[in-house]
N, C-alpha and C positions, 0 to 999 in steps of 0.2 A: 345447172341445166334445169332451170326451173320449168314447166309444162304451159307451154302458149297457149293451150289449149282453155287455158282458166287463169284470166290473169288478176287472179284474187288472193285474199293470204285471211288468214284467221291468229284468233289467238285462244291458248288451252289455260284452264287455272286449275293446277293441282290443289284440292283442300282434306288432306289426308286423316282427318279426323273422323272417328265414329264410339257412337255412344259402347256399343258395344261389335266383338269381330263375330263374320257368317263364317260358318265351318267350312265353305267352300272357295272364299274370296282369297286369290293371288295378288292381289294387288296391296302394294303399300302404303298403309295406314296406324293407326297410331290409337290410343283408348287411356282418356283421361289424361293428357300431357299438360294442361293448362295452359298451353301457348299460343292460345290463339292472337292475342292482340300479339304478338310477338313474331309471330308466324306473318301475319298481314304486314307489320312493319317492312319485315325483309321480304315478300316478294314486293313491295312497292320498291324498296331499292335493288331489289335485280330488275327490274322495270326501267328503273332511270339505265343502269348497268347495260340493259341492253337493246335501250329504246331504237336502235338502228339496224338489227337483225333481218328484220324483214323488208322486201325490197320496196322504196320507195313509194314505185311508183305503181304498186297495188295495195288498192283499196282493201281496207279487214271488213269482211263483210260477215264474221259470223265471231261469236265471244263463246267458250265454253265450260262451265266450269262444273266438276269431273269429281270422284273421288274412289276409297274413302264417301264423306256425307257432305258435301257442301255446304245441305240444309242447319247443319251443327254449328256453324259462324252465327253470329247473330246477328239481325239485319241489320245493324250501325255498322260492323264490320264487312258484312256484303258490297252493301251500300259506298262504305271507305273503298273497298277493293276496285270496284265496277268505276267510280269517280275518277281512282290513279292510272286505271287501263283508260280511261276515257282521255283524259290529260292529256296521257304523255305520250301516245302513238296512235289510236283512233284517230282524235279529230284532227288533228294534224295533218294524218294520212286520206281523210276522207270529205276534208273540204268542211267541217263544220258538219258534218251529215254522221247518224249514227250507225251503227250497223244493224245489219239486216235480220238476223235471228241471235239472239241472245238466249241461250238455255243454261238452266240449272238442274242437275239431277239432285231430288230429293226424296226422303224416305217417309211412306207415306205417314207415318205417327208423327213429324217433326212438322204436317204441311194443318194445321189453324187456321181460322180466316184471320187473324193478325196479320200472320206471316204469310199468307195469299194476298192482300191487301199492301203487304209493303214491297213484295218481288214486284208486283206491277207496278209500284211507284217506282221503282230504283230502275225499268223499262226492262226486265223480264218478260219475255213475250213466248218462252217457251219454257214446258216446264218436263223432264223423265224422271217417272216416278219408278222405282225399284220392288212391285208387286210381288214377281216371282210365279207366287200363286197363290188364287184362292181359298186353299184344304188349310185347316188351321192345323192338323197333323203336323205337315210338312213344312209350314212353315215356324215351327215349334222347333223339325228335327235340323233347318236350316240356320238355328236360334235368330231368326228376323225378330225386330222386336214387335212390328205391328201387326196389328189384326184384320181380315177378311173386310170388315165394316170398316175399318181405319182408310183399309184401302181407295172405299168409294166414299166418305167424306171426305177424303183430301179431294178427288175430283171434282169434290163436289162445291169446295171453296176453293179453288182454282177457277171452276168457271165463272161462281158467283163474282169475282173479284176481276173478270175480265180475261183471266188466260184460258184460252181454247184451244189454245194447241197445243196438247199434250199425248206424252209416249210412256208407253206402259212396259214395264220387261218382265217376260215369264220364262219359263225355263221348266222342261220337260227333261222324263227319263230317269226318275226319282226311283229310289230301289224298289221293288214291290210295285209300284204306280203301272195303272191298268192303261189303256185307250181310253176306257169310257172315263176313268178319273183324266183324262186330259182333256178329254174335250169337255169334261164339266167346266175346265180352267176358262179354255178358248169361248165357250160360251157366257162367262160373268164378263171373261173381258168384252167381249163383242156387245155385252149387253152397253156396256158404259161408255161403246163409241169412239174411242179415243182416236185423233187424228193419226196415231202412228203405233206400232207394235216392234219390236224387239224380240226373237223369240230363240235359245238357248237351249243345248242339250246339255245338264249336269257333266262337267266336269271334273276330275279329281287331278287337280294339280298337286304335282310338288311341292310339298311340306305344311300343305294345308292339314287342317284337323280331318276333313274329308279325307282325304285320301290317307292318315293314318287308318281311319275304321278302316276303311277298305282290305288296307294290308294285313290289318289284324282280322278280315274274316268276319269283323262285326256289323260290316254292309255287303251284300251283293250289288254290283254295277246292274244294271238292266241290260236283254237281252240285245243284241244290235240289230236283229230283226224287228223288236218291238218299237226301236228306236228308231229306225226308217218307217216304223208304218206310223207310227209318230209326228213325224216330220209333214210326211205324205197328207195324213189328216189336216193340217196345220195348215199348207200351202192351199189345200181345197178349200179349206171354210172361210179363209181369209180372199182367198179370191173370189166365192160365190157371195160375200161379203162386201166385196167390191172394193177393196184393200190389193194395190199396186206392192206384188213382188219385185223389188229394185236392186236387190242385194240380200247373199242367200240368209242372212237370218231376219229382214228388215221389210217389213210392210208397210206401207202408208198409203190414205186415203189421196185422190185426186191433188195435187200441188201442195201436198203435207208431207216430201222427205224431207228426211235431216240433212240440210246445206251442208253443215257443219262435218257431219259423217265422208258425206259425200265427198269433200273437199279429201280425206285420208285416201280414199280409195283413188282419188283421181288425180295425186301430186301435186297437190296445192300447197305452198307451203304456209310453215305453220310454225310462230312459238309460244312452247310450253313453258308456264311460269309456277315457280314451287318444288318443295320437294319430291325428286321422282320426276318432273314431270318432263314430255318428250320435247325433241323440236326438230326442223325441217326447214334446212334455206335452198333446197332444190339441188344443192352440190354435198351437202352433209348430214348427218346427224348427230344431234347431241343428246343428252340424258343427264340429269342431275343428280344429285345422292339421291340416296334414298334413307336419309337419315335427318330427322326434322331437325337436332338440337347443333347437328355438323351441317345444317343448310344454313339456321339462321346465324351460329356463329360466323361462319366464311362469308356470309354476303355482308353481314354488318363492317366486315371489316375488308366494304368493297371486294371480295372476290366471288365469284360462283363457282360453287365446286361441281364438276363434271368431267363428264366425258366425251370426247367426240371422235366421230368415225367419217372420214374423207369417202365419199361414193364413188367408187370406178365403174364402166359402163356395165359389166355384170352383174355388178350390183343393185346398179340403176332398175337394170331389164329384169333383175328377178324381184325389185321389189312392185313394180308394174305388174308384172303375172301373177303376184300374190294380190293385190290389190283388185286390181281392174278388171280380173278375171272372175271375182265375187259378185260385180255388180252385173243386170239384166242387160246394161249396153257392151260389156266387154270389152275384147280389146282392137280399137281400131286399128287396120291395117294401115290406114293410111299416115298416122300417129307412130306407127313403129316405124316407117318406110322414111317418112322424114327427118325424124329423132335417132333412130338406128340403124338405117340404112339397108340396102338388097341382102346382106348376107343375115342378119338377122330376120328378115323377114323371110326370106327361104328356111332358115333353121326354124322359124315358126309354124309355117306351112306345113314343110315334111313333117316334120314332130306332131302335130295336131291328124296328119291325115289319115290312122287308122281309128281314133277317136271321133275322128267325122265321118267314117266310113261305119263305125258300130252306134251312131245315134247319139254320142255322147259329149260333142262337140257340135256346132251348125257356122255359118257364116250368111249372116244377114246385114244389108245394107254396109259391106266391107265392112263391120266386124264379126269378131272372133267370138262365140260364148258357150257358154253350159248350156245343156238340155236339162230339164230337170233330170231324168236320168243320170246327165254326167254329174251333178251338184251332190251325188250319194258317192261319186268316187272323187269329185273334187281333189282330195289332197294328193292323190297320185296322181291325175292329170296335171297339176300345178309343178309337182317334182319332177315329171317330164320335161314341161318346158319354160323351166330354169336354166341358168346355165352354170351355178356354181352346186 
């Protein structure tokens, strides 16, 4: 049931590798394996493996590649990667025509005018860089390896080199961290302009180094009051900024959101290429290992190893509410009414209408959305109206 509403498809490239792991990153990644040509080998052959994934006859209009450090390949291997996705399903699918936003997330000590110079040759037209923040404390206590100055020379040969559109991620809510040390954050980034902003409250995920301190007592979490007025400050200065709230952690200036994001929130489908990485043909999901040395084994000898999950209509509709209900257009009524029909859209209505009735829900131009207000209770209004 792919979403007519966007008849585009993307593609994701898992590159699991980093110099060194952040205390707080869930995500699967890997330190020192030496596999990288190896790694590139086998996602080009899960590439051949699954060059028909996506449907026909949408165009991929956006390329992403994710990690983990991206920037940790080296641009001959970039270069290789970006050439085998161009090959064997871009242009094929696109007429000879490239796609539209091409981003790489890279970490700003990894970003040189070399390697600013060669992502634009390889047609890199966007670049997220992994800031966090500022405070050299904190970025010490988050073991990031770059520095405060690191952070605004990579910008700074970014633009030199012709890329301008670029997305910065910060991340508030640090143990101890005041207001005024956040907005010291908000203000270096603001100073630097950046087409887009990303902005995160400190998480302690499961089985991170982070969230051992925590258990051991050797961090205090920040208060959740401090943490909304956090947020609050965040939303104001980015709007009096002139920076477009589109999605509640995600800011960008006038026609500078992420396609590519965007495409998640709004069912576009999508596949993900590499270890770990996701995928989405509009009726399913799939997921890869997450184990780099059992990925490139089993593709080399033609298989991919994963998993996959068949989408039934509840599933469908609560991955919609999770999604669609983050972004500032929400969720069309008219989009449920065609795709799920009267009784889903009555169970959406009732369900929504003491939340529209306390401020915390609205309905504009037949859709559904958050108030800012409701964006502080977000995850309970989402559990509402789910249906599993």
């Amino acid at each position: 049931m792919y979403n007519q509403q966007y008849r585009w498809s993307s593609v994701y490239v898992h590159v699991p590798f980093c110099a060194s792991r952040c205390v707080y990153c869930g995500f699967y990644s890997t330190v020192g394996s030496g596999l990288e040509t190896d790694y590139v080998s086998a996602m080009e052959q899960e590439l051949s493996l699954r060059a028909d994934y996506l449907p026909k006859e949408y165009p991929i209009r956006t390329i992403y590649f994710g990690g983990g450090t991206p920037s940790q390949l080296s641009p001959t291997l970039l270069a290789r990667m970006l050439r085998s996705i161009n090959d064997q399903i871009v242009l094929p699918r696109n007429h000879g025509s490239a796609v539209e936003e091409l981003t790489i997330e890279c970490n700003p000590d990894d970003v040189d005018m070399p390697l600013a110079i060669s992502l634009r040759a390889m047609g890199v037209n966007r670049v997220s860089l992994g800031i966090q923040t500022f405070d050299e404390a904190r970025l010490h206590f988050l073991h990031r390896r770059h520095t405060a100055h690191e952070a605004v020379e990579a910008i700074s040969h970014l633009r030199s080199a012709g890329i301008d559109n670029i997305s910065i991620d910060l991340m508030f809510g640090f143990p101890d961290e005041t207001i005024e040390d956040w907005e010291h954050d908000i203000e270096c980034a603001l100073s630097l302009r950046p087409s887009h902003l990303s902005a995160y409250g400190l998480t302690y995920e499961e089985g991170t180094p982070l969230e051992r301190l925590l258990r051991e007592g050797r961090v205090n979490a920040i208060d959740e009051e401090v943490s909304r007025d956090m947020y609050d400050v965040l939303c104001t200065r980015l709007n009096d900024a002139g920076y477009e709230q589109y999605e509640i952690s995600n800011f960008a200036l006038p026609n500078r959101r992420s396609i590519h994001n965007s495409g998640y929130w709004s069912g576009v489908p999508y596949l993900g290429i590499g270890a770990a990485a996701h995928s989405y043909d509009g009726v399913s999901r799939q997921w890869n290992v997450s184990d780099l040395r059992q990925y490139i084994e089993q593709v080399g000898h033609g298989v991919v190893p994963m998993e996959r999950e068949v989408l039934d209509e509840p599933t469908l509709w609560d991955d919609m509410i999770v999604t669609a209900l983050r972004t500032c257009e929400g969720i069309s009524l008219d989009h449920v009414r065609k795709v799920f029909g009267d009784e889903y859209l009555q169970f959406l209505l009732q369900t929504s209408q003491s939340y529209l009735e306390h401020g915390l829900l609205k309905i504009d131009d037949n859709h559904l959305h958050l108030t800012h207000e409701g964006i502080h209770v977000s995850d309970m209004i989402v559990s509402e109206l789910m249906k599993d």
